[in-house]
C-alpha positions as CSV (number, residue, x, y, z in Angstrom):
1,X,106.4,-50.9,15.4
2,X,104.7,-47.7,14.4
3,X,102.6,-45.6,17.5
4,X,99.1,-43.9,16.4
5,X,99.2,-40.4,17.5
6,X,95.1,-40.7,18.2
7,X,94.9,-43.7,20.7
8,X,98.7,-44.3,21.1
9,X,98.5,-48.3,20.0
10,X,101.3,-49.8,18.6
11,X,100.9,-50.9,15.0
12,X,102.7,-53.6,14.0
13,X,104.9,-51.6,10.7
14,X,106.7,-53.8,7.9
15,X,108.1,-51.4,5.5
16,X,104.7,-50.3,3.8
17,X,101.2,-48.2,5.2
18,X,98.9,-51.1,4.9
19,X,98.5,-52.1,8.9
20,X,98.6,-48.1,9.3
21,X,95.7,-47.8,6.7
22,X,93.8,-50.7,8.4
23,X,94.2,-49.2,11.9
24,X,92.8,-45.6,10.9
25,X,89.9,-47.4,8.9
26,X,88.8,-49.6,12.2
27,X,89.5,-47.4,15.1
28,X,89.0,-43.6,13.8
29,X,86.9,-43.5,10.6
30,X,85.6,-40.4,11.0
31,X,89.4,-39.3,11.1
32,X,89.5,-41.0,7.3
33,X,86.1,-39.3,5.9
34,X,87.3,-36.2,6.8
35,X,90.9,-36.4,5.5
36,X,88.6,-37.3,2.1
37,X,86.3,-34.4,2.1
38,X,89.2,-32.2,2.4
39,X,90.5,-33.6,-0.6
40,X,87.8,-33.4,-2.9
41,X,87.3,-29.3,-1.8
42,X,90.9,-29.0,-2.8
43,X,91.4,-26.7,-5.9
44,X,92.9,-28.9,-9.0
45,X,96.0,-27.9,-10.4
46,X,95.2,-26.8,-14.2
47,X,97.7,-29.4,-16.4
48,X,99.4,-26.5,-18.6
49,X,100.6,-24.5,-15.3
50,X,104.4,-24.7,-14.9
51,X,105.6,-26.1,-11.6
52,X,109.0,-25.8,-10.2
53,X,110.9,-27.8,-8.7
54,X,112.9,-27.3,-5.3
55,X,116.2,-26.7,-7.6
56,X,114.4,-24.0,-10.3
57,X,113.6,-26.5,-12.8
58,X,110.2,-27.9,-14.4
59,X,108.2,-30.9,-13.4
60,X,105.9,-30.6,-16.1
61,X,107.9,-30.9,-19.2
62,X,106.5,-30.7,-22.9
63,X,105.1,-33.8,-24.6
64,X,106.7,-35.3,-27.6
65,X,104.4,-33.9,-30.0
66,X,104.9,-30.5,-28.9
67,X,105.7,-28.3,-31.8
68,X,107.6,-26.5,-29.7
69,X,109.3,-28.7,-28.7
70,X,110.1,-30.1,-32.2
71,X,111.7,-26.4,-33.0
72,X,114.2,-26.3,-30.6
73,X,115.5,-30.0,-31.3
74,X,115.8,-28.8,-35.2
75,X,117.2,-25.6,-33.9
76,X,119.9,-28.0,-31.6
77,X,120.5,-30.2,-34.8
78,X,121.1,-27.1,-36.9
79,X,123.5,-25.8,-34.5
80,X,125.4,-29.1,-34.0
81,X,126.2,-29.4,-37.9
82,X,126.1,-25.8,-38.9
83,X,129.0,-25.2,-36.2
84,X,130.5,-28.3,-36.3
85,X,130.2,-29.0,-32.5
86,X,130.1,-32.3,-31.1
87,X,126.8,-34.4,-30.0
88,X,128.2,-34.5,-26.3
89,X,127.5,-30.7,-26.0
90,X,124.0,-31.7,-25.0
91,X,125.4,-33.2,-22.3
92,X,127.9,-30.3,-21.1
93,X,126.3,-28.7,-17.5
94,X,126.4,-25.3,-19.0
95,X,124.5,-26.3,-22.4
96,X,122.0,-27.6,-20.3
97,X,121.8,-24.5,-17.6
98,X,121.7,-22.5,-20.4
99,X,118.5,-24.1,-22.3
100,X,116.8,-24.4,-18.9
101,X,117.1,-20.8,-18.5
102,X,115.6,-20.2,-21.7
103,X,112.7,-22.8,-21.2
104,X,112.4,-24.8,-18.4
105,X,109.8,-27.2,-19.7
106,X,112.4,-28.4,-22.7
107,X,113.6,-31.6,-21.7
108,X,117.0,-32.0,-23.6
109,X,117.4,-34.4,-26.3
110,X,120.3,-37.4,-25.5
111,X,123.2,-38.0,-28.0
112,X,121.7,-41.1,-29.4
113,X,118.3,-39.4,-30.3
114,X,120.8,-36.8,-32.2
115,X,122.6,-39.3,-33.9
116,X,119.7,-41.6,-34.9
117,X,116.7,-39.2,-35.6
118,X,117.4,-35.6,-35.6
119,X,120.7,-35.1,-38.0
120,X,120.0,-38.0,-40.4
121,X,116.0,-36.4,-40.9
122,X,117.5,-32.9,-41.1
123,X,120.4,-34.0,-43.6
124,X,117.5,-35.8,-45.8
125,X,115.8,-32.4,-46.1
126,X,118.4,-30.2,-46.8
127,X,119.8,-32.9,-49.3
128,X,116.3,-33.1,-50.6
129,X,116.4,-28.4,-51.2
130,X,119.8,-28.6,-52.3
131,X,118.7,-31.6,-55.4
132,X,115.9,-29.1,-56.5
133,X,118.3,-26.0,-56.2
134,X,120.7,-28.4,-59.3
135,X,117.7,-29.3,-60.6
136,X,117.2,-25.7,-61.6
137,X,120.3,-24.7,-62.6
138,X,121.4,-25.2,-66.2
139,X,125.3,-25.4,-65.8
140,X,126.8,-26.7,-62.5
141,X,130.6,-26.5,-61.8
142,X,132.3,-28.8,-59.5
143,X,135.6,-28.7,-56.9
144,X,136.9,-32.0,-55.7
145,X,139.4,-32.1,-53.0
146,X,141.7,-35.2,-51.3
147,X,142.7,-34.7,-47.7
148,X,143.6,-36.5,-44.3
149,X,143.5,-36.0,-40.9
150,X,145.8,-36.3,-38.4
151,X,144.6,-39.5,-37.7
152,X,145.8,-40.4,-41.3
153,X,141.8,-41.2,-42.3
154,X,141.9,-40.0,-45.6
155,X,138.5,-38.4,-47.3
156,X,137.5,-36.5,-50.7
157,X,135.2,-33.4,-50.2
158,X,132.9,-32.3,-53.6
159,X,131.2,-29.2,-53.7
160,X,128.9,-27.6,-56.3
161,X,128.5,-24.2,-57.8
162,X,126.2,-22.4,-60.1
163,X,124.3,-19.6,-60.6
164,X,121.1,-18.8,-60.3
165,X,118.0,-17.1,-62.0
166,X,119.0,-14.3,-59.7
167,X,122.6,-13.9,-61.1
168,X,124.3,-15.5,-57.6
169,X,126.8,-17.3,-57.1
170,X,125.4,-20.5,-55.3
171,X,127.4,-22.9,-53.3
172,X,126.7,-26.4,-52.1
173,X,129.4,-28.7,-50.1
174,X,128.1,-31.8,-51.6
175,X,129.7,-34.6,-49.6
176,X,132.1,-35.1,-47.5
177,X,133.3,-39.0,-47.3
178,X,136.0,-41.6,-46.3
179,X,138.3,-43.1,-49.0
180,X,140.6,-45.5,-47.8
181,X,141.1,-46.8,-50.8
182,X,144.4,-45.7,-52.8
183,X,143.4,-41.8,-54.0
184,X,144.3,-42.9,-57.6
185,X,142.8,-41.4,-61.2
186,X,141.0,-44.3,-61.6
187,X,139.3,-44.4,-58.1
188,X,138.5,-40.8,-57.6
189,X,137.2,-41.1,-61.0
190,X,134.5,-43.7,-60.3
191,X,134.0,-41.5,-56.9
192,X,132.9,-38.6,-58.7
193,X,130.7,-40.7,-61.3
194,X,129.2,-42.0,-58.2
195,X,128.5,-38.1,-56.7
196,X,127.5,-37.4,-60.5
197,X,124.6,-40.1,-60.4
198,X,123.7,-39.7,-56.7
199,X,123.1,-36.0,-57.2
200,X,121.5,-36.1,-60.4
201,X,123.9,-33.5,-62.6
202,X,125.6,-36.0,-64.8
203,X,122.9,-34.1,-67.5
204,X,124.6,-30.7,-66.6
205,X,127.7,-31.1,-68.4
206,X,129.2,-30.4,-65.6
207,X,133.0,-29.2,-65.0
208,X,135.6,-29.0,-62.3
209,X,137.8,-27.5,-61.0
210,X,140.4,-29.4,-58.8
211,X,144.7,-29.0,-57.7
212,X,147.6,-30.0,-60.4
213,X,148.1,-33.3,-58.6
214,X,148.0,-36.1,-61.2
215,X,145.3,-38.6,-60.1
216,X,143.3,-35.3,-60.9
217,X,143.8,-34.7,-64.0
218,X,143.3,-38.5,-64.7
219,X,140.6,-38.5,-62.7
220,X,139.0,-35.7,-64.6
221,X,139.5,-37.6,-68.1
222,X,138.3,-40.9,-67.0
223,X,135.2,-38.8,-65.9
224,X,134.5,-37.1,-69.1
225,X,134.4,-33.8,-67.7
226,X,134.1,-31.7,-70.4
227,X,136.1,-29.4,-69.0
228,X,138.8,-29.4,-66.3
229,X,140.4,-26.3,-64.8
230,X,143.6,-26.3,-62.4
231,X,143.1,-24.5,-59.2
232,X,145.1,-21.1,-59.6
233,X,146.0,-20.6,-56.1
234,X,147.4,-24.0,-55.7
235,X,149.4,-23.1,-59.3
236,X,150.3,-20.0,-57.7
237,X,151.5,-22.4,-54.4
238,X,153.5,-24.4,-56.8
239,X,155.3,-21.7,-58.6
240,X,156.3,-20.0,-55.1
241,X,157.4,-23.1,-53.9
242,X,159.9,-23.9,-56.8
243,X,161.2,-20.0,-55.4
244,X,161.4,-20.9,-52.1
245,X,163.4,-24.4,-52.9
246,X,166.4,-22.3,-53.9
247,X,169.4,-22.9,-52.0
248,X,170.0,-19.3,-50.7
249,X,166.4,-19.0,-49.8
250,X,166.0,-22.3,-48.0
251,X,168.6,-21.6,-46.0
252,X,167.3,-18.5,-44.8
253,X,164.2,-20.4,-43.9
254,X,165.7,-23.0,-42.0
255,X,167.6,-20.6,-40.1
256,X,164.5,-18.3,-39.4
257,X,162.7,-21.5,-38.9
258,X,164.8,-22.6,-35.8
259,X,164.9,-19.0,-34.0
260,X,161.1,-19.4,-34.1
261,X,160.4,-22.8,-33.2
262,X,163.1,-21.9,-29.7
263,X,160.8,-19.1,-29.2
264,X,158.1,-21.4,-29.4
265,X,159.0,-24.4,-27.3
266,X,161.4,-21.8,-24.3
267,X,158.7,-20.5,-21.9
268,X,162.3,-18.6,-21.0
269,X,162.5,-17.1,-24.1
270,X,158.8,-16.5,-24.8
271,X,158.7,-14.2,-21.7
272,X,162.0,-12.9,-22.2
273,X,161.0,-11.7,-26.0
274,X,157.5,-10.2,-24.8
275,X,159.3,-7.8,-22.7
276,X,161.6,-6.7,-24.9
277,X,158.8,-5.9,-27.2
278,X,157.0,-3.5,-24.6
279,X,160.4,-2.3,-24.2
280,X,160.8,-1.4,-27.7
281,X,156.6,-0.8,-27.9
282,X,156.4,-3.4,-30.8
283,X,153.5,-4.8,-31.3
284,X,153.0,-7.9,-29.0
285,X,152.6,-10.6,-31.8
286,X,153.8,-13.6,-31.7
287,X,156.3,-15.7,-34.2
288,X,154.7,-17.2,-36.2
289,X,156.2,-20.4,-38.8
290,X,156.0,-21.8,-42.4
291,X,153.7,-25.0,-42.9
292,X,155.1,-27.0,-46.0
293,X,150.6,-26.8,-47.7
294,X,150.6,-23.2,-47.7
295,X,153.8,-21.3,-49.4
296,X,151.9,-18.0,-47.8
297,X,152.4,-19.2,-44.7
298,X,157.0,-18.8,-45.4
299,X,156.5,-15.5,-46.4
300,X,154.6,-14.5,-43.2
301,X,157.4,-16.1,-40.9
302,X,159.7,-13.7,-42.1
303,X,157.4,-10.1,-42.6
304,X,156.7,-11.5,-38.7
305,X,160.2,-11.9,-37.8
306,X,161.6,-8.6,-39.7
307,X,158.4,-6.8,-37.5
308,X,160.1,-8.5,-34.5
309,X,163.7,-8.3,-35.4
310,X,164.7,-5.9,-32.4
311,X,162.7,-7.5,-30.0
312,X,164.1,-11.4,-31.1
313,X,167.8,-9.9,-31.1
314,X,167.4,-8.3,-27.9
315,X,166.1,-11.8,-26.2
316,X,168.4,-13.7,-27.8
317,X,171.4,-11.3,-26.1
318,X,169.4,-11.3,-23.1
319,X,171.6,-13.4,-19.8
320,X,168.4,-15.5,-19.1
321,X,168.2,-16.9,-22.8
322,X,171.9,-17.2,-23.3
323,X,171.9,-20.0,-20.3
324,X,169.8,-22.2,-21.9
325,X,170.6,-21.5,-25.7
326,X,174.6,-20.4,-26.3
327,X,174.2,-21.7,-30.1
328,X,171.9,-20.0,-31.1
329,X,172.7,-16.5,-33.4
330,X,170.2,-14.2,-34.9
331,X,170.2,-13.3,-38.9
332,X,173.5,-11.5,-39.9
333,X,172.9,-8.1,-41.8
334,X,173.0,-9.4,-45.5
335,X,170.3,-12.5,-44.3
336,X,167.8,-9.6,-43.0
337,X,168.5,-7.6,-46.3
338,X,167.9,-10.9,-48.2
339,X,164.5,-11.7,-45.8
340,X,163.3,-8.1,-46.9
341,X,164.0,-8.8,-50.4
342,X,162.0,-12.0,-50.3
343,X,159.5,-10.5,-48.7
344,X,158.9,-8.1,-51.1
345,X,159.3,-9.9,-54.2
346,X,156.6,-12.1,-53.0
347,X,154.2,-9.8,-52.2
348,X,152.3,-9.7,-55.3
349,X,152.0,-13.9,-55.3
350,X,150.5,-13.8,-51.7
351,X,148.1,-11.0,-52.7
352,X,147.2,-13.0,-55.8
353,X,146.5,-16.3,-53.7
354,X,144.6,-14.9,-51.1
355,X,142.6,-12.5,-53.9
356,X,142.1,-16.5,-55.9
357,X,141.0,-18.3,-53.1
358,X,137.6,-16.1,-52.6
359,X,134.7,-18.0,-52.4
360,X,131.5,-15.2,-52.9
361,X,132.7,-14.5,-56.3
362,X,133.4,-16.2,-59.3
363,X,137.1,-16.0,-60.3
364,X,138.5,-18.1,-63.9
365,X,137.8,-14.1,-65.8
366,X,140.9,-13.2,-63.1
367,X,143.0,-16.0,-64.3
368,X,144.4,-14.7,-67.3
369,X,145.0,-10.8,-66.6
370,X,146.5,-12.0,-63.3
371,X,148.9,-14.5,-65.3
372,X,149.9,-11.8,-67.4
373,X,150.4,-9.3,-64.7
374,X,152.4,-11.7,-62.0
375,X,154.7,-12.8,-65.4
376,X,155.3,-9.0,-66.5
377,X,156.3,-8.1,-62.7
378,X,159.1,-11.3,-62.2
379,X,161.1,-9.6,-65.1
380,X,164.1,-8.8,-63.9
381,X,165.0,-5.8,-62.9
382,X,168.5,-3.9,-62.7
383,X,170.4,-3.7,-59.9
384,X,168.4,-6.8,-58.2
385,X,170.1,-9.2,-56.1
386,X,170.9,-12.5,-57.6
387,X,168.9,-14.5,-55.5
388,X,166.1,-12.3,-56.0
389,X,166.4,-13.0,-59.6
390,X,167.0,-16.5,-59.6
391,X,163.8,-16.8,-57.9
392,X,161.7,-14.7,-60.4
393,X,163.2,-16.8,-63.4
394,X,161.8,-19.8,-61.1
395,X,158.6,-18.7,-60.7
396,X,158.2,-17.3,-64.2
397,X,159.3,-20.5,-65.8
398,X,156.9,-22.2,-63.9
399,X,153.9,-19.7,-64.4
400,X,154.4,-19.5,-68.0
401,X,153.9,-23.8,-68.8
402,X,150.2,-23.5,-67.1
403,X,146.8,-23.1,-68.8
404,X,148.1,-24.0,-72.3
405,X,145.8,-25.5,-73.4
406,X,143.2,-23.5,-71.8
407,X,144.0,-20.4,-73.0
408,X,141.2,-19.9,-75.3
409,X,139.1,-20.7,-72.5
410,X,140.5,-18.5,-69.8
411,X,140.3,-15.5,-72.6
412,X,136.7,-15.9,-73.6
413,X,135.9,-15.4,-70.1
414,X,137.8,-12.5,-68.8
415,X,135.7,-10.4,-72.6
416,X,132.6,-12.2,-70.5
417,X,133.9,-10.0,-67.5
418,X,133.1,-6.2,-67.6
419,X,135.9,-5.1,-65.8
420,X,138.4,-7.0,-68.1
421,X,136.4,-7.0,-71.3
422,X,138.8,-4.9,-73.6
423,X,141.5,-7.7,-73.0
424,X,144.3,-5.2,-72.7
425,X,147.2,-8.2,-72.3
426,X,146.1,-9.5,-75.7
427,X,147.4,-7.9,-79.0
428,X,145.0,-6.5,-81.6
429,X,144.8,-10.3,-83.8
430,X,144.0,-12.2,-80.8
431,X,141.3,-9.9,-79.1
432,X,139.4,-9.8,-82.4
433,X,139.9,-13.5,-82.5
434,X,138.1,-13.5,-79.4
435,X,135.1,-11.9,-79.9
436,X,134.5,-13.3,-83.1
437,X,134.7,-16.9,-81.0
438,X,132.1,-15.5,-78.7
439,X,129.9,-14.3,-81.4
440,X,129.5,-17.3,-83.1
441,X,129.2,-19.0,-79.8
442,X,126.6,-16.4,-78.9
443,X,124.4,-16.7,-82.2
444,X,124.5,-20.5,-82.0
445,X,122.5,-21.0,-78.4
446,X,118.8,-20.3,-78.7
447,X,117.4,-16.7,-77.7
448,X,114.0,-15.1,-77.5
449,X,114.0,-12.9,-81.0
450,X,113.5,-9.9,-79.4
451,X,116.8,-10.2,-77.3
452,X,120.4,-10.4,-78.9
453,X,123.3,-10.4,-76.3
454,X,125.8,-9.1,-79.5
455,X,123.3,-6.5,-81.0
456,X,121.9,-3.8,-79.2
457,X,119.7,-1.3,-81.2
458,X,120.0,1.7,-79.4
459,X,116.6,3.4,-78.6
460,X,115.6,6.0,-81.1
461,X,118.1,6.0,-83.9
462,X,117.5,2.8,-85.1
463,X,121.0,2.0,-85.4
464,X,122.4,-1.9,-84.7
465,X,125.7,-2.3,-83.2
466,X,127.4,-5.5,-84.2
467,X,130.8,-4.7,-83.7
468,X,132.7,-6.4,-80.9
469,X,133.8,-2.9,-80.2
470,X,130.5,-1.5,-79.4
471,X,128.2,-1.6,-76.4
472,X,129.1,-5.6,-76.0
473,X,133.0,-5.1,-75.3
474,X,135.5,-2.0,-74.9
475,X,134.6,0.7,-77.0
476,X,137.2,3.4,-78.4
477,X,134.2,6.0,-78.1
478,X,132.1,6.1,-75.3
479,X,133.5,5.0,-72.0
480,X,130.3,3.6,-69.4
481,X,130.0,4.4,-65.3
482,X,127.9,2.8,-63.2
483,X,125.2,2.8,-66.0
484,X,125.9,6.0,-67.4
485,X,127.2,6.6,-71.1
486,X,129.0,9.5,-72.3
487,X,129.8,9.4,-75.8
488,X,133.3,11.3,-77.5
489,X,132.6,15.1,-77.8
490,X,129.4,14.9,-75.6
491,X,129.5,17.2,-72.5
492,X,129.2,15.2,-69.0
493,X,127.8,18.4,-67.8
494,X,124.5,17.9,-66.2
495,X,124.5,14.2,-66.4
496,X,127.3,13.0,-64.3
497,X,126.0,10.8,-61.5
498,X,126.3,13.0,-57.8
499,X,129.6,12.3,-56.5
500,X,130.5,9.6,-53.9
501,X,132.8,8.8,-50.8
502,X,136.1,6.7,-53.0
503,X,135.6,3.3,-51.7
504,X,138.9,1.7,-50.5
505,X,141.3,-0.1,-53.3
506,X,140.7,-3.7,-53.7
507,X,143.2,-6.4,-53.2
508,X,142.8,-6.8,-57.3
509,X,142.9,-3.3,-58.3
510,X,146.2,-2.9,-56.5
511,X,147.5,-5.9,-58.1
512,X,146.6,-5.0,-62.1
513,X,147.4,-1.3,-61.5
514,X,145.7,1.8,-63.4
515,X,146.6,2.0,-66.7
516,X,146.0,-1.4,-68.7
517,X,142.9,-3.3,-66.7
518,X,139.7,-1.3,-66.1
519,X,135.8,-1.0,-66.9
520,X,135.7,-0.5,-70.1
521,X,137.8,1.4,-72.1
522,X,140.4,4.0,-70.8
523,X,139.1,7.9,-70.1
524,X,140.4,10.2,-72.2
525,X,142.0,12.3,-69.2
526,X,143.6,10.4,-66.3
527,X,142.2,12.2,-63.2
528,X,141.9,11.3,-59.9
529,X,138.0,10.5,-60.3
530,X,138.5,8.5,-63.1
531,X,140.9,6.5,-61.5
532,X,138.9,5.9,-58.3
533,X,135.8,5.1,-60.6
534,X,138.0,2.5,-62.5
535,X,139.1,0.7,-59.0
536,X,135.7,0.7,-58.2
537,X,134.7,-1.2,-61.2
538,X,137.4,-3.4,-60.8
539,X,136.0,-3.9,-56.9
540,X,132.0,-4.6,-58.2
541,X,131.1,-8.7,-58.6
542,X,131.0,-9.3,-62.2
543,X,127.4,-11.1,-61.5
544,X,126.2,-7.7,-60.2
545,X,127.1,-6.3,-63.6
546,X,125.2,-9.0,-65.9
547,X,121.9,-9.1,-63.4
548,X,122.0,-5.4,-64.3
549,X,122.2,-5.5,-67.9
């Protein structure tokens, strides 16, 4: 029973205002007209004002054809796949705080709606730009990649690169997709003829690039690429592997291997070691070990243990460590002289991999200067250890059997390349061999008749240069910075370009050295600007080079 405050009846009361509504309407109208007066002289809220709730968020949310609303789900989508974060993140509390605070009248999309609407729409336009980006290029270049994850689901990655009308280097990750099937030649063949078709380049005479495993290489014939290129870091992996597979050196390994891995696993240990680095005011790093895909990752387990030797001995002395670990030794004096050996041998290799494994800049010009470089420094020297020599004649052997047959190939490109053009690691025959190959080549494709990329008639005199040695590759009498040319017996005076801070030396110019790999051809005096200049040419993108000229 419900009591009327007016007349103080009881009204009968069931759960719902209907007796309490009849009751008001029979004994107090004028109660009920003036309750609806007072309503219609109340102010109307306008629609578009934001009200909030009791806990700060929005009660009147966007509709679904908000545009603004439509941005920030593309924006959310972006995110998702440009990061690689999961769809539950729009269901995390601080996502969602974090929105709200940004604009309350968002309501957050769900994980289905991701799943369903927003990702597959936004992968249907991006594949829809990156079809009309191939479309316009006139070579493409492809990578193809096998790999598994821990959860032994095995996929094959393709990814596409050209360059464009604005001399970049364009990059496109094509697909990414499941193959349980056996990863043979003749199934990652019909993979890639699928990718070919489905992305409409099979017209682009395309090629590809890919690792030395041998479904590749069949894969790569049964595809009719026209041409197929071995991955030079993962030829540089295999070379330092058949190093590290020596029996001297993987024993060092193994034992380095098991001092790092107790360091890893003893929380004992662990503490024991970072104190006896502030102790000894090392740098507080921590061990690190190999992993049997990347050779790079042995020779930074030992330059990490030789930085930490002090600190690893000490903790391994300690009385806390010795409780748990009695067995266990540090490296005797000639294994620490061997680990810096090692270390040092391989320096040039890890330099070269990381320098090959670049992805803003096109690298096959590299391939064959590097070769020749990493082969001239694993001669032995005298007075080298034996192990240290067995493991250059390993890596040499190996290094020298690769790009055989693509050495014709691997040459025209680095005379393509202004930094390697004069082909210093070729002998006199085979350079002019070279650029004859490329002239021909070069007079065979169609040009506008006003251009010639092999003759240049130089403003004013008249004169045609057709030589290979002239302004097209190295030339014996001019030498050309950043634009400028100086010709022999002409004064620089006046015309030199106003000096500049050095930049730092690049990763490659440390690794080809000064005196056989530069811009051009080779100044006439060897001074300390010319040498800065000619790391600096070494340093500029190649692509930057051709958009200028």
């Amino acid at each position: 029973m419900a009591v009327c405050k007016l007349c103080h009846t009881n009204v009968k009361y069931s759960g719902n205002t209907t007796n309490l509504r009849t009751h008001l309407q029979r004994h107090h109208p004028d109660k009920v007209m003036l309750t609806e007066e007072l309503k219609k002289l109340r102010p109307r809220r306008d629609p578009k004002q934001t009200v909030l709730d009791s806990d700060g968020g929005c009660s009147h949310k966007f509709p679904s054809t908000s545009p603004r609303l439509q941005k920030i789900t593309e924006s959310i989508a972006y995110f998702i796949c440009q990061d690689l974060r999961p769809y539950s993140v729009v269901e995390n509390i601080g996502f969602r705080r974090m929105v709200n605070a940004m604009e309350p009248r968002y309501p957050v999309p769900t994980r289905q709606h991701l799943t369903k609407v927003c990702v597959p729409r936004l992968y249907a336009q991006t594949k829809a730009h990156v079809k009309a980006s191939l479309g316009k290029a006139e070579r493409v270049a492809l990578t193809c990649d096998g790999w598994t994850l821990r959860t032994t689901e095995a996929y094959v990655t393709i990814t596409a690169h050209f360059i464009n009308e604005e001399w970049e280097l364009v990059t496109y990750v094509l697909q990414t997709r499941d193959m349980p099937e056996s990863h043979t030649g003749h199934n990652l063949a019909e993979h890639l003829r699928k990718a070919l078709a489905e992305w409409e380049i099979t017209e682009k005479d395309p090629v590809i690039v890919t690792d030395n495993g041998s479904n590749m290489i069949i894969a790569a014939e049964e595809a009719a690429f026209t041409l197929h290129v071995k991955c030079y870091a993962h030829t540089l992996h295999l070379s330092a592997q058949r190093a590290l597979k020596i029996t001297a050196v993987a024993r060092l390994l193994g034992r380095v291997r098991r001092i790092v891995n107790f360091f890893r696993r003893s929380t004992t240990a662990n503490h024991m070691l970072k104190e006896k680095q502030r102790l000894r005011q090392l740098p507080e790093h921590k061990l690190m070990t190999d992993v049997v895909t990347r050779w790079n990752s042995a020779h930074d387990m030992l330059e990490r243990f030789l930085e930490q030797q002090p600190a690893i001995c000490a903790a391994l002395l300690s009385r806390e460590v010795r409780k748990t670990e009695k067995d266990l030794c540090t490296l005797t004096e000639s294994d620490v002289t061997t680990a810096e050996e090692v270390v040092s041998a391989m320096k040039s290799t890890k330099e070269a991999t990381q320098y090959m494994s670049k992805e803003k800049t096109p690298t096959p010009s590299v391939i064959a200067p590097l070769q020749d470089t990493l082969i001239n420094g694993l001669k032995p020297i005298e007075g080298e250890s034996a192990v240290i020599k067995e493991m250059k004649a390993a890596m040499s052997g190996d290094l020298q059997k690769r790009y055989i047959d693509l050495k014709a190939t691997l040459h025209a490109c680095s005379a393509m390349d202004p930094r390697f053009k004069s082909l210093p690691f070729l002998t006199e025959n085979q350079r002019q061999e070279v650029y004859d190959g490329l002239i021909a080549e070069a007079q065979d494709q169609p040009m506008p008749s006003e251009l010639s990329l092999w003759s240049v008639v130089e403003e004013g005199t008249g004169k045609c240069n057709g030589s290979a040695d002239d302004e097209g590759m190295a030339s014996e009498e001019e030498t050309v910075d950043d634009g400028v040319r100086f010709k022999e017996g002409e004064s620089s005076q006046g015309q030199h370009p106003p000096p500049r801070n050095p930049k730092p030396s690049c990763p490659l110019a440390a690794l080809l050295g000064g005196e056989r790999y530069g811009g051009g051809a080779q100044p006439k005096t060897n001074t300390q600007e010319n040498q800065a200049k000619e790391q600096m040419t070494r340093a500029e993108d190649p692509l930057v080079w051709w958009k200028e000229h």
